[in-house]
Structure formats: C-alpha cells, structure tokens
TORMIRO-913444 format. One line per 2 residues: for each residue x, y, z of C-alpha. Coordinates in nm, 3 decimals. Layout:
X/Y/Z ~ ...
This chain:
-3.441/-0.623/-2.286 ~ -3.448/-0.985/-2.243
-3.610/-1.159/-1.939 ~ -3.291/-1.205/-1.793
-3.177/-0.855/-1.808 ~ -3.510/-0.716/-1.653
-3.511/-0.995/-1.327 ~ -3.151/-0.870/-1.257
-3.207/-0.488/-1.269 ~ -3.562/-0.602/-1.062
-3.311/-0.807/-0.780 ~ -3.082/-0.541/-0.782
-3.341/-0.224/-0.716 ~ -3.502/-0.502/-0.429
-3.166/-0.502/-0.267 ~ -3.089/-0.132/-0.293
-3.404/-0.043/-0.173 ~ -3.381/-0.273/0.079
-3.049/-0.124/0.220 ~ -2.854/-0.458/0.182
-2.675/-0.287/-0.059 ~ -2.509/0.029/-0.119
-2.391/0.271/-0.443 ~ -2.026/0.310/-0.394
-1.975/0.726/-0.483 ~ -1.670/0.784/-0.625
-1.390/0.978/-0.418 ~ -1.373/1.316/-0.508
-0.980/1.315/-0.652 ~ -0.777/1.552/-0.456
-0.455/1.675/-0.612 ~ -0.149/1.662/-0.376
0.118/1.725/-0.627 ~ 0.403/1.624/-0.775
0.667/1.407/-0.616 ~ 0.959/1.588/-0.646
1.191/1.402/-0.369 ~ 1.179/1.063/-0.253
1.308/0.851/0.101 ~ 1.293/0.525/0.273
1.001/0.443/0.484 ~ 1.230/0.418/0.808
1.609/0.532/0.892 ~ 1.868/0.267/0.770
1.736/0.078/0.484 ~ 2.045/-0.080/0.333
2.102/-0.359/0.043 ~ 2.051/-0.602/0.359
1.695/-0.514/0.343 ~ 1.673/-0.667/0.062
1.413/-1.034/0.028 ~ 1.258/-0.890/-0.281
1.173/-1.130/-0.539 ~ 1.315/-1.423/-0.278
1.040/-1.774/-0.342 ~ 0.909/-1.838/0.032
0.738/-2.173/-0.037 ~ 0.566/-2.125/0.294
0.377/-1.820/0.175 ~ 0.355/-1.979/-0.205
0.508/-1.679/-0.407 ~ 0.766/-1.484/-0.465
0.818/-1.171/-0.210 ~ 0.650/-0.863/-0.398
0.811/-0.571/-0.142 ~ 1.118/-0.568/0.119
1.113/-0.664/0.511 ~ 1.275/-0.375/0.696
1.296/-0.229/1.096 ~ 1.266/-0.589/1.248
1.257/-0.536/1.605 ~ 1.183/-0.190/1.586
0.810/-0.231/1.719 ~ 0.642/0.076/1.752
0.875/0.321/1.579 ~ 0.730/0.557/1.330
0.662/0.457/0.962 ~ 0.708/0.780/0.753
0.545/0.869/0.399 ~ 0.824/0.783/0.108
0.683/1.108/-0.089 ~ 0.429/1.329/-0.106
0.085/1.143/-0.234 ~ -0.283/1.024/-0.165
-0.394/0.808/0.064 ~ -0.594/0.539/-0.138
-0.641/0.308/0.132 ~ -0.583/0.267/0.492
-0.733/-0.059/0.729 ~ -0.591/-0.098/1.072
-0.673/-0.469/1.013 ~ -0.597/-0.467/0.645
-0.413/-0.750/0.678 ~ -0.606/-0.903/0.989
-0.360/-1.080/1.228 ~ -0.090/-0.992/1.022
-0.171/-0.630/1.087 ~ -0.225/-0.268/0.949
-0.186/-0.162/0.572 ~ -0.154/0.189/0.399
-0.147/0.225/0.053 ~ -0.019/0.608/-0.089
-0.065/0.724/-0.495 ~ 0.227/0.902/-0.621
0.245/1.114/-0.954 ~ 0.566/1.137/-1.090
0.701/1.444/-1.285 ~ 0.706/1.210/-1.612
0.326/1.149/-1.559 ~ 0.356/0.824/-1.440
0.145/0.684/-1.131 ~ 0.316/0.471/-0.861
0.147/0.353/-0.531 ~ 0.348/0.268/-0.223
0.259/0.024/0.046 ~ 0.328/-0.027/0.373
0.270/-0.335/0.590 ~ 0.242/-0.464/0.861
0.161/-0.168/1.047 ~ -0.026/-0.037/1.429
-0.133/0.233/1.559 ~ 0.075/0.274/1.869
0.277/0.550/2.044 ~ 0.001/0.805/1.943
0.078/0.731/1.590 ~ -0.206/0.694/1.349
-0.341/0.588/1.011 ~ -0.404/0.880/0.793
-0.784/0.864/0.623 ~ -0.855/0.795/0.216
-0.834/1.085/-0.009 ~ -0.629/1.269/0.270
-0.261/1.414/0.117 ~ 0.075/1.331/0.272
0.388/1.519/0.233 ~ 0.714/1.330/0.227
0.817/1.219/0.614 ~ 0.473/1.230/0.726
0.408/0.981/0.977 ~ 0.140/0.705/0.844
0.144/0.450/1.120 ~ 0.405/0.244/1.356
0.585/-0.084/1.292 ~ 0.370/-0.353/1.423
0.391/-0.699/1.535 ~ 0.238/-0.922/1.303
0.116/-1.257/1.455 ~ 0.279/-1.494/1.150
0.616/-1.335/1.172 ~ 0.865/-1.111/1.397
0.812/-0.757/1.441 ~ 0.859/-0.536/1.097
0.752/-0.364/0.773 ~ 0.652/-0.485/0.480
0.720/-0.209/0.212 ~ 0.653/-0.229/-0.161
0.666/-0.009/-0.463 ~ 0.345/-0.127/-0.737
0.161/0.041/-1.055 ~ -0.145/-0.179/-0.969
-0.395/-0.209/-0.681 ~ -0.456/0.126/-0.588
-0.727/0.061/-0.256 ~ -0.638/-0.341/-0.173
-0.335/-0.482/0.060 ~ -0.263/-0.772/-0.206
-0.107/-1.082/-0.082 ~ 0.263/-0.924/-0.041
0.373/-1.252/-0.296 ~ 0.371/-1.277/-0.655
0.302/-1.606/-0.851 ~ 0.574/-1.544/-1.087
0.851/-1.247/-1.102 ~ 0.711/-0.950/-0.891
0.896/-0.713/-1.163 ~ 0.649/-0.844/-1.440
0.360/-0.856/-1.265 ~ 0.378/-0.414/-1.156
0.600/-0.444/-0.891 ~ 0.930/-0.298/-0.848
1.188/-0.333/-0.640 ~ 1.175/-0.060/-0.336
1.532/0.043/-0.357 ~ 1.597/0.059/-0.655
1.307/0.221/-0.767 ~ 1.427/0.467/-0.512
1.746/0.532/-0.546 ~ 1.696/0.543/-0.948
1.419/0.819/-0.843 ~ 1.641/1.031/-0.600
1.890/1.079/-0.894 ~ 1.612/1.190/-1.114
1.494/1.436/-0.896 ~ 1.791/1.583/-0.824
C-alpha cells in the first residue's frame, strides 16, 4: 500500500473516530409488493396537465414531470401505487418545498420511482418515513405553496435517483435521460394491469 493509500485510510479512521463522520448502514429492503393497479396523484389530471418535456429557459432545462392541482393548496397528495418510500424531506426542495420519492416494482420486473413535488405538511397530512410501504391512495403529503411559483404539484415518473429530489429539468429530452412522461406511463400501465 502506497503512502498515499495509507494517509487516506489514516484521515479517514481520524474523522470517524472523531464523530465528524458517520458509516451510512444500508436500509434493510422491505418488500411491499407488486404494483398491480395504478392512479393519478390527485382527482382530475387531464391532457391539460400536461408541460412535460416543455424548455423553460428560466429554469434552464427541459420540464422532467407534469404541474398539476394549481390552486388546490392543501389538498391531499395520494400514493400513485403501492411502493417504498425511498426518500421523504419536508424541505427537500427548500423554498420550493416538500419532496417524496416512492419505488415501484412492476409485474415485468422492472423498477420505477415516482416523485412528488412541491409538497407540505398541512391539514394533518404528513410525510410518510424511508423504508415505510404505501398502498395505492395512501396519502403522502398536501399540495404546497412553493415560494418560486403558484400553488401545485410537481409529479414525475423516473428509473433513476432513487433517494434525491433532482432538479425537476432535464438538459436534453427528459425521455432519454430515465424519465417518462406521467400520463402516459400511466395510462399505458392501467391497460396492462387490467
């Protein structure tokens, strides 16, 4: 082991012991099952929704979810399907608010992570913790009032950053970069699980 190698491991072992850093244990993985139905976050989601993939020079990217339930401050955000709760920061976002991020398995196997945006705990509505299971229509939080923008959601459907809020904008096309767009990812997903 080079010189190199030995002063790290020694600088590293100083700052453990020294409690200015700490391991980070893994989460035990808890199995909530399968998805096998699928919804909108809130009650009247409609192709109006729909900003995804729309350039907002402002924000320097290209819109990686949907906007939904503007003016609808305080009403209850629901769980799309059953999952995991991989991450969950009232300030997630900090002035721009509350984020929850939920892991989905899919009967084909495949892994899909919803988030939502955006979000307060108001009304008596509040964040579920990591590693806790949802069932579809659980309530996960309330629409919130973030201080850049009016009062909604910010909902997206990702196969990538399982445990951080992200940016909400893509530097290119959201669809190549593991996003997809929330309804129709949806709706193709309530026909296959019919």
């Amino acid at each position: 082991m080079g010189f190199r190698r030995v002063l790290i491991v020694l600088t590293l072992l100083a700052l453990l012991s020294a409690g200015m850093i700490r391991p980070s244990l893994a989460q035990p993985q808890v199995d909530c099952g399968v998805v096998n139905a699928i919804d909108y976050p809130l009650d009247g989601i409609s192709i109006e929704h729909d900003d995804f993939g729309f350039f907002r020079a402002g924000f320097g990217g290209y819109h990686a979810g949907i906007d939904m339930a503007f003016g609808r401050y305080g009403e209850p955000v629901r769980a799309t399907a059953r999952g995991r709760v991989t991450f969950s920061d009232t300030a997630g976002w900090a002035d721009e608010k509350g984020v929850v991020i939920l892991e989905h398995l899919f009967p084909d196997g495949s892994t899909y992570f919803t988030l939502y945006g955006h979000m307060e705990e108001v009304n008596a509505y509040t964040f579920p913790k990591v590693g806790q299971c949802v069932s579809l229509g659980d309530i996960i939080g309330a629409v919130g009032n973030p201080k850049a923008s009016a009062i909604h959601l910010h909902y997206e459907i990702r196969q990538m950053r399982a445990s951080a809020g992200g940016p909400g904008y893509a530097f290119g096309d959201p669809l190549s970069e593991g996003w997809f767009h929330p309804i129709e990812f949806t709706e193709q997903w309530r026909l296959r699980l019919t």
